[in-house]
LOZA-621192 format. One record per residue (C-alpha): residue number from 1; residue in one letter; x, y, z. Coordinates in nm, 2 decimals, always signed. Layout:
BEGIN
<r i="NUM" aa="A" xx="X" yy="Y" zz="Z"/>
...
END
This chain:
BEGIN
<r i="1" aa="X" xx="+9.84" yy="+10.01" zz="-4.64"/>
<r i="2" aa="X" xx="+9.51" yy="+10.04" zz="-4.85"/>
<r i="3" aa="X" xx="+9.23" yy="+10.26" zz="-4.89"/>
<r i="4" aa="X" xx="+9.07" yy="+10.11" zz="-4.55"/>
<r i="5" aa="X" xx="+9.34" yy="+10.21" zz="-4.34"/>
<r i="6" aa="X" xx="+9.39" yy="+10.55" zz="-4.49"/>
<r i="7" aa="X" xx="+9.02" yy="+10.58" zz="-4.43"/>
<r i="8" aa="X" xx="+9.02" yy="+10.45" zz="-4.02"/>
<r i="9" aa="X" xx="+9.31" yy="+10.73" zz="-4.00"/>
<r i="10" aa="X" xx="+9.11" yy="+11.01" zz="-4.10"/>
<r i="11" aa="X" xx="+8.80" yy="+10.87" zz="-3.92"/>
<r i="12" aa="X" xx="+9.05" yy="+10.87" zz="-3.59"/>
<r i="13" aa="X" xx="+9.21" yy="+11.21" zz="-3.63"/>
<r i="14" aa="X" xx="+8.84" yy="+11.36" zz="-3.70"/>
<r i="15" aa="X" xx="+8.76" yy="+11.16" zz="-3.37"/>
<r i="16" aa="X" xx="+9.04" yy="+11.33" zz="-3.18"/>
<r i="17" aa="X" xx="+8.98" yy="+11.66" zz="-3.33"/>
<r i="18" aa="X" xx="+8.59" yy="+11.66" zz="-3.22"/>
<r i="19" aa="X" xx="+8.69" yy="+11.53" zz="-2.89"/>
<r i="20" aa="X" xx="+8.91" yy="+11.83" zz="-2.83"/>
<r i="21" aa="X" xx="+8.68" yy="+12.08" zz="-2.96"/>
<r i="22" aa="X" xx="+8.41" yy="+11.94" zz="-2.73"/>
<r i="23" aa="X" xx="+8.64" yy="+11.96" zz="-2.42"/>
<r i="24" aa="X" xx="+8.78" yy="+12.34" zz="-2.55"/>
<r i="25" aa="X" xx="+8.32" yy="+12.43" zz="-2.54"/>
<r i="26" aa="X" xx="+8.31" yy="+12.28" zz="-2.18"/>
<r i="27" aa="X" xx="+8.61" yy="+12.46" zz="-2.04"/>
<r i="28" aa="X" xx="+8.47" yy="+12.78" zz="-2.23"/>
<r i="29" aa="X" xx="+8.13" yy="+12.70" zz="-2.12"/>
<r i="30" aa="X" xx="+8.25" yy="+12.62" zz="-1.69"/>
<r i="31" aa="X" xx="+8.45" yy="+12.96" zz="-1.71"/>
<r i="32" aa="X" xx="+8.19" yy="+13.18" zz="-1.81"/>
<r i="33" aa="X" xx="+7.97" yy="+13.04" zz="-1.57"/>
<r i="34" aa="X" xx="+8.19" yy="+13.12" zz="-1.35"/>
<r i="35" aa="X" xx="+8.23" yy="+13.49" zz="-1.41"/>
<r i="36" aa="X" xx="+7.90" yy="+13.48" zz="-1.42"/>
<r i="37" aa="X" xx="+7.83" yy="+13.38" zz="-1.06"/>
<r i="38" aa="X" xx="+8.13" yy="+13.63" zz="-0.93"/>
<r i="39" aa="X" xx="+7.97" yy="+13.90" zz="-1.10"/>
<r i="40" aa="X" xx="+7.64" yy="+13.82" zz="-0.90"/>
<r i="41" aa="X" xx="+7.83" yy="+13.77" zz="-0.55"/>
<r i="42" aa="X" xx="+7.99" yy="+14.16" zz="-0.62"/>
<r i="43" aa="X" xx="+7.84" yy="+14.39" zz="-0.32"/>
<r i="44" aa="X" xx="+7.75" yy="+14.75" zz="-0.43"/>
<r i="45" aa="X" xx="+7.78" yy="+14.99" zz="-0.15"/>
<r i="46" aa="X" xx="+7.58" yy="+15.25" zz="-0.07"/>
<r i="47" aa="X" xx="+7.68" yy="+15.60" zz="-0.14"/>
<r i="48" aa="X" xx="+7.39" yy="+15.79" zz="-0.05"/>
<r i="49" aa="X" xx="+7.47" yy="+15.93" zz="+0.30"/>
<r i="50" aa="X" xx="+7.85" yy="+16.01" zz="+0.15"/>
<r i="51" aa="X" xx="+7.60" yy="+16.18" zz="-0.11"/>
<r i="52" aa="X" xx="+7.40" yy="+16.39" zz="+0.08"/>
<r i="53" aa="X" xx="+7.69" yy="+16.51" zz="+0.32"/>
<r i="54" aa="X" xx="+7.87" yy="+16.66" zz="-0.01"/>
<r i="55" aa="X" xx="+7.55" yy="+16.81" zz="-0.18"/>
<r i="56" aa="X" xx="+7.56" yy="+17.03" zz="+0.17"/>
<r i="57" aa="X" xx="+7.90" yy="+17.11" zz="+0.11"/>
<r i="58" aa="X" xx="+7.92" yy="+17.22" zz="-0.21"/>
<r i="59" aa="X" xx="+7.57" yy="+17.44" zz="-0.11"/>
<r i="60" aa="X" xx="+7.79" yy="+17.56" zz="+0.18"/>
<r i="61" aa="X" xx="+8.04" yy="+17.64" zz="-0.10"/>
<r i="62" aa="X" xx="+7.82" yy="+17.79" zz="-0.38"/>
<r i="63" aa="X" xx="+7.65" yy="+18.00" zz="-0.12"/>
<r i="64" aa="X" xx="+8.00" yy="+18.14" zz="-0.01"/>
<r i="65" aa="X" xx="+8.08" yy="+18.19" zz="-0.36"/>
<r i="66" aa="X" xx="+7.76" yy="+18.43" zz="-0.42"/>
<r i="67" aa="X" xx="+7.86" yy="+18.63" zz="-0.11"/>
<r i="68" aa="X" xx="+8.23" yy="+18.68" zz="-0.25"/>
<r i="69" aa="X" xx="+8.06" yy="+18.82" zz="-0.60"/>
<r i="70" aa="X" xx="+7.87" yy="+19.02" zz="-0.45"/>
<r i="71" aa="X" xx="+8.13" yy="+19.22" zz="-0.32"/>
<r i="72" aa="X" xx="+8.25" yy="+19.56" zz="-0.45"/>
<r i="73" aa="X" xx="+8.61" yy="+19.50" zz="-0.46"/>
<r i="74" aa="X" xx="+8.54" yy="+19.15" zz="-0.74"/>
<r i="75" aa="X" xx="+8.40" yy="+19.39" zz="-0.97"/>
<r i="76" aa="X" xx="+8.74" yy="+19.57" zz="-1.01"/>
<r i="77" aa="X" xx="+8.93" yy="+19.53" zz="-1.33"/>
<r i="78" aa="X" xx="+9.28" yy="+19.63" zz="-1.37"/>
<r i="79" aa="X" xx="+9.12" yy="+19.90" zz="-1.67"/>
<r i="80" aa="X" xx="+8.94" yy="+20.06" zz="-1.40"/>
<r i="81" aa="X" xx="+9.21" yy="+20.05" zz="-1.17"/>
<r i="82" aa="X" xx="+9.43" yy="+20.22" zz="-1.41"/>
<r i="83" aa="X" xx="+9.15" yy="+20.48" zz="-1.48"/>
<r i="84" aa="X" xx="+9.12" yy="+20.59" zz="-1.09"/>
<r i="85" aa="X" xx="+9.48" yy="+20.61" zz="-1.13"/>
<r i="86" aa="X" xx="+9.50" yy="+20.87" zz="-1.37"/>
<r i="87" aa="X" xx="+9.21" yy="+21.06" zz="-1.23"/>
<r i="88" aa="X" xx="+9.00" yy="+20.95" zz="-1.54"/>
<r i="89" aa="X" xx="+8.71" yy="+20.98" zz="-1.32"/>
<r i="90" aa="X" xx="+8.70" yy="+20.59" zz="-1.20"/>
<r i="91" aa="X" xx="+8.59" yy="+20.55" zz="-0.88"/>
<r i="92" aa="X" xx="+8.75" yy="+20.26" zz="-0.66"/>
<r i="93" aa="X" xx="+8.41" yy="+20.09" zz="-0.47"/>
<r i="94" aa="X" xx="+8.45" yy="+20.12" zz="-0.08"/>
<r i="95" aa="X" xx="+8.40" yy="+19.74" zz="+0.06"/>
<r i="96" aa="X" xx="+8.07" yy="+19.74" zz="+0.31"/>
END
């Protein structure tokens, strides 16, 4: 064993070692390519309509909120419940 064969060795293993780095880039380089195409083929459906239909619902909702608020009896707090109580001169809103 001299120098020369020491020397076709290394050139071998650095041969091997290439080869197997290039086939690691194309397996690397075939799979993101391929999530690459599945990402385009993903549909996106469209919400709008189901949208729409809640935006009047929650308007529905809000609106019925305002209406509660308005009313006298939301306004109470247990301080001026406990004043009207007492005859502390609170006066209990009638509903309308």
């Amino acid at each position: 064993m001299g120098p020369r064969y020491v020397l076709l060795c290394a050139a071998n293993i650095a041969t091997y070692f290439r080869a197997a780095a290039d086939v690691a880039m194309a397996l690397m380089r075939r799979a993101v390519e391929h999530l690459a195409a599945e990402k385009a083929d993903i549909v996106i459906p469209d919400y709008s309509t189901t949208l729409g239909e809640m935006a009047k619902r929650l308007s529905a909702i809000a609106q019925g909120l305002v209406a509660i608020a308005d009313k006298p009896a939301v306004q109470l707090t247990p301080e001026g419940l406990a004043g009207a109580d007492r005859g502390g001169g609170g006066e209990i809103p009638r509903q309308r």
